[in-house]
C-alpha positions as CSV (number, residue, x, y, z in Angstrom):
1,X,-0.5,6.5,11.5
2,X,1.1,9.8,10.5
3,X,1.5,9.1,7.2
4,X,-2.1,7.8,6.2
5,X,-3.6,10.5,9.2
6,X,-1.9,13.3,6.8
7,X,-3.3,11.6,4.0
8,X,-6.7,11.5,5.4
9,X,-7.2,14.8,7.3
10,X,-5.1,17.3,5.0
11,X,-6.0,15.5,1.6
12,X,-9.4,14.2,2.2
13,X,-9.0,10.6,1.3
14,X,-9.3,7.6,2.2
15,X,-6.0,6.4,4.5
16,X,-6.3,2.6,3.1
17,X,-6.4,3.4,-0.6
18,X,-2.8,4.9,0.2
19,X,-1.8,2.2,2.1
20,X,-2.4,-0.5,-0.5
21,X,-1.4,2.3,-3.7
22,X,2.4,1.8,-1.6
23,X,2.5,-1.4,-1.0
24,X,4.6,-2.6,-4.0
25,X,7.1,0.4,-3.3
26,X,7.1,-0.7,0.6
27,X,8.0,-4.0,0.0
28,X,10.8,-2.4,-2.8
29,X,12.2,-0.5,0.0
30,X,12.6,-3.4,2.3
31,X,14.5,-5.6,0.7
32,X,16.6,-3.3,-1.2
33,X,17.2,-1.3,1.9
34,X,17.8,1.9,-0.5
35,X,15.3,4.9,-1.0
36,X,16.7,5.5,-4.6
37,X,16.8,1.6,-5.9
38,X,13.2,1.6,-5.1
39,X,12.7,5.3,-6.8
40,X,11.0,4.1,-10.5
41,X,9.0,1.3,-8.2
42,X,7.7,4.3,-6.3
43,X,7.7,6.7,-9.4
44,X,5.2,3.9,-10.8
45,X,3.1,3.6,-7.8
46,X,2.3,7.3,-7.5
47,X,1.3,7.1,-11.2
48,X,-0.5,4.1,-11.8
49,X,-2.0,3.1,-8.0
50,X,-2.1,6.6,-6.5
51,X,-3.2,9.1,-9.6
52,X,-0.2,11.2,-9.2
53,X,0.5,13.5,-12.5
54,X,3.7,12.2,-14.1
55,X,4.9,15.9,-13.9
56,X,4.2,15.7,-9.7
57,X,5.6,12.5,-8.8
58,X,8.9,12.9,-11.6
59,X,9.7,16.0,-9.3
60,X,8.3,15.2,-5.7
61,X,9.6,11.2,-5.5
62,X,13.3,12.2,-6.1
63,X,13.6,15.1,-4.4
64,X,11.9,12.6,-1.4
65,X,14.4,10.0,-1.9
66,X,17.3,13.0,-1.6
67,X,16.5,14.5,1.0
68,X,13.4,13.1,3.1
69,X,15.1,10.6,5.6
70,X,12.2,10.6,8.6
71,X,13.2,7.0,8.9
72,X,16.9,8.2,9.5
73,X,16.3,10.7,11.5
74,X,14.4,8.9,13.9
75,X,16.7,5.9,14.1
76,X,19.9,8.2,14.5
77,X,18.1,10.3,17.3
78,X,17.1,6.1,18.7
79,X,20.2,4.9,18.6
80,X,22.4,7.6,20.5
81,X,19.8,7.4,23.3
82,X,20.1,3.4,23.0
83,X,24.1,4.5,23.5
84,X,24.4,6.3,26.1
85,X,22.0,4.3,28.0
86,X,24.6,1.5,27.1
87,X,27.9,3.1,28.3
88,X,25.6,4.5,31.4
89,X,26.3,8.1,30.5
90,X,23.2,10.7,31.6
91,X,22.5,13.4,28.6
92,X,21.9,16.8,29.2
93,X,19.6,19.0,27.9
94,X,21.6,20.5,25.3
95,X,22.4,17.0,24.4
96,X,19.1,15.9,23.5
97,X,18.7,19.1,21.8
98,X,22.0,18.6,19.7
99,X,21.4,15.0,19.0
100,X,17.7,16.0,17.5
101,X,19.2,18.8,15.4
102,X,22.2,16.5,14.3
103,X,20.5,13.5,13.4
104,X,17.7,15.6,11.4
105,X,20.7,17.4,9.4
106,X,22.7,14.4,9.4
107,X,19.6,12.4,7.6
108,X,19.4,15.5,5.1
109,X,22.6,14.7,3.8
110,X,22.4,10.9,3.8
111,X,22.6,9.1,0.3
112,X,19.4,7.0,0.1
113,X,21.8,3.5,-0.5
114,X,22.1,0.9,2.3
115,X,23.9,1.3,5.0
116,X,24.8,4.9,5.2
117,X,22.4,5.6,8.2
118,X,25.0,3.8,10.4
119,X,27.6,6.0,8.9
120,X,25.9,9.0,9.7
121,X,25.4,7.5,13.2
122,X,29.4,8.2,13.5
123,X,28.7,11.6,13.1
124,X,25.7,12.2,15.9
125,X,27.7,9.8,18.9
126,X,30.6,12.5,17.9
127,X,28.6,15.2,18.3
128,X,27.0,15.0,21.7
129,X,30.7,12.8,22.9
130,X,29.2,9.5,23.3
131,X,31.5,6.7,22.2
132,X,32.8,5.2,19.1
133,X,32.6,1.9,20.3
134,X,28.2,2.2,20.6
135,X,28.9,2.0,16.8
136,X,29.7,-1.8,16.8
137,X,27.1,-2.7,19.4
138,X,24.1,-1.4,16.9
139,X,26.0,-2.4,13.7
140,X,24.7,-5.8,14.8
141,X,21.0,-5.3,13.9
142,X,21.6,-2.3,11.5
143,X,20.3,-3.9,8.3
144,X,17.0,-5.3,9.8
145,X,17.2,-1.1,11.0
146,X,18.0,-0.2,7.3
147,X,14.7,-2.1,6.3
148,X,12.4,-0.6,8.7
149,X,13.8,2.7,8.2
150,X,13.8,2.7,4.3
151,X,10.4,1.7,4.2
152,X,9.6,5.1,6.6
153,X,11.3,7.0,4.0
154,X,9.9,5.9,0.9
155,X,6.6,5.4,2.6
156,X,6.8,9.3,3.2
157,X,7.7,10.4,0.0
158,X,4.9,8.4,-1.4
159,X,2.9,10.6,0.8
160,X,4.0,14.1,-0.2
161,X,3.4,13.4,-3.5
162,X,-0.3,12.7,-3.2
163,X,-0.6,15.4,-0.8
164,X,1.4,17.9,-3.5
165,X,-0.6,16.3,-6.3
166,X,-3.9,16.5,-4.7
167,X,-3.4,20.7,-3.8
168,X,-2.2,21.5,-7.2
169,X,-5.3,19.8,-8.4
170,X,-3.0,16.8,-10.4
171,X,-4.5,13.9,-8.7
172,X,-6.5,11.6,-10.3
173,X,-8.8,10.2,-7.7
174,X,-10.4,7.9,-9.9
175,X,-7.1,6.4,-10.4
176,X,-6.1,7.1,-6.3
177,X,-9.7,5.0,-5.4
178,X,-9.2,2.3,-7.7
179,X,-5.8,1.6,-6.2
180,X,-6.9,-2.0,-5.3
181,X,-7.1,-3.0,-8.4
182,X,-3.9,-1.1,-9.8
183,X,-1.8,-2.5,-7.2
184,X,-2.3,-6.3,-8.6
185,X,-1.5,-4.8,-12.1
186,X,1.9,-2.7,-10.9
187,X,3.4,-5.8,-9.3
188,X,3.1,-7.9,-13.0
C-alpha cells in the first residue's frame, strides 16, 4: 500500500505497473532471503520492466540494498513487543521510544544476507533489558520472517529508484507502462 501509494501519488503512475515491473525481484528476495543476492535481479527489473536509467538504478538499487532495511526495521521493533509481551514485562515510554530508534539504526547497519535481522534482534532486546532468551522463542519462525521481510526491503528499493528516476527526468515510461510485457521477457 505504501509502496505502490508513493508510487502513484508522488510519481504519477500507475501502482500496478510497479507491482508487476517487481515481481521477478520479489520472488528473488524471497527465496534467497538476502537483499544483495537478489541486487542484479532487481538491477534488471528497474532497467528492463520499470524504465529506470542504468546510471539511476546502478546507484539507487545498492545503496537500497545497504542501507534501506524497512522490512528490518519493522520486524525488530515486532519482535521486542512480541518479547516482552512473552516474558510479561510492561514497556515504558522511553522504551518504545528506544526500541523504535534502535531497531531503525540497528536495520541501517544490517548486511542484506540471511539471517542477520535476528542478530540485530540481540542488539534491540539488550537495549530496552528484555531477555536473551526471547531470542530462541522467535528464532523458530525467523526464516519464514527473513522472507517476508526481504521482500519489504527490496520491494522498497525497487521503489526509490522509480521515484529518483522519474524526478531527475530518467524514466522511461514507455518502458515503465509496458512492464507487463517486460516482466515475461526478464524471467527468460
Amino acid at each position: 500500500v505504501v509502496y505502490s501509494g508513493a508510487v502513484s501519488v508522488i510519481a504519477r503512475l500507475r501502482p500496478m505497473q510497479y507491482l508487476k515491473g517487481i515481481l521477478n525481484a520479489q520472488m528473488m528476495a524471497f527465496t534467497s532471503t538476502s537483499s544483495s543476492g537478489t541486487l542484479p535481479v532487481s538491477i534488471r527489473c528497474a532497467r528492463e520492466n520499470l524504465g529506470v536509467s542504468k546510471g539511476t538504478a546502478s546507484f539507487v538499487l545498492p545503496l537500497g540494498a545497504t542501507i534501506n532495511m524497512d522490512g528490518t526495521a519493522l520486524y525488530q521493533g515486532v519482535a521486542a513487543l512480541f518479547v516482552a509481551q512473552a516474558f510479561g514485562i510492561d514497556l515504558s515510554t522511553a522504551d518504545y521510544l528506544t526500541i523504535i530508534a534502535t531497531a531503525t539504526l540497528a536495520s541501517v547497519g544490517t548486511a542484506g544476507v540471511p539471517g542477520a535481522g535476528l542478530i540485530m534482534l540481540s542488539l534491540v532486546l539488550t537495549t530496552v533489558g528484555l531477555p536473551m532468551e526471547g531470542l530462541a522463542i522467535v528464532a523458530g519462525i525467523d526464516r519464514i520472517l527473513d522472507m517476508a521481510r526481504t521482500c519489504v526491503n527490496v520491494s522498497g528499493d525497487l521503489m526509490v529508484s522509480v521515484l529518483i528516476g522519474k524526478s531527475e527526468g530518467e524514466l522511461d515510461e514507455t518502458v515503465y507502462n509496458a512492464s507487463e510485457g517486460n516482466a515475461d521477457r526478464a524471467t527468460a
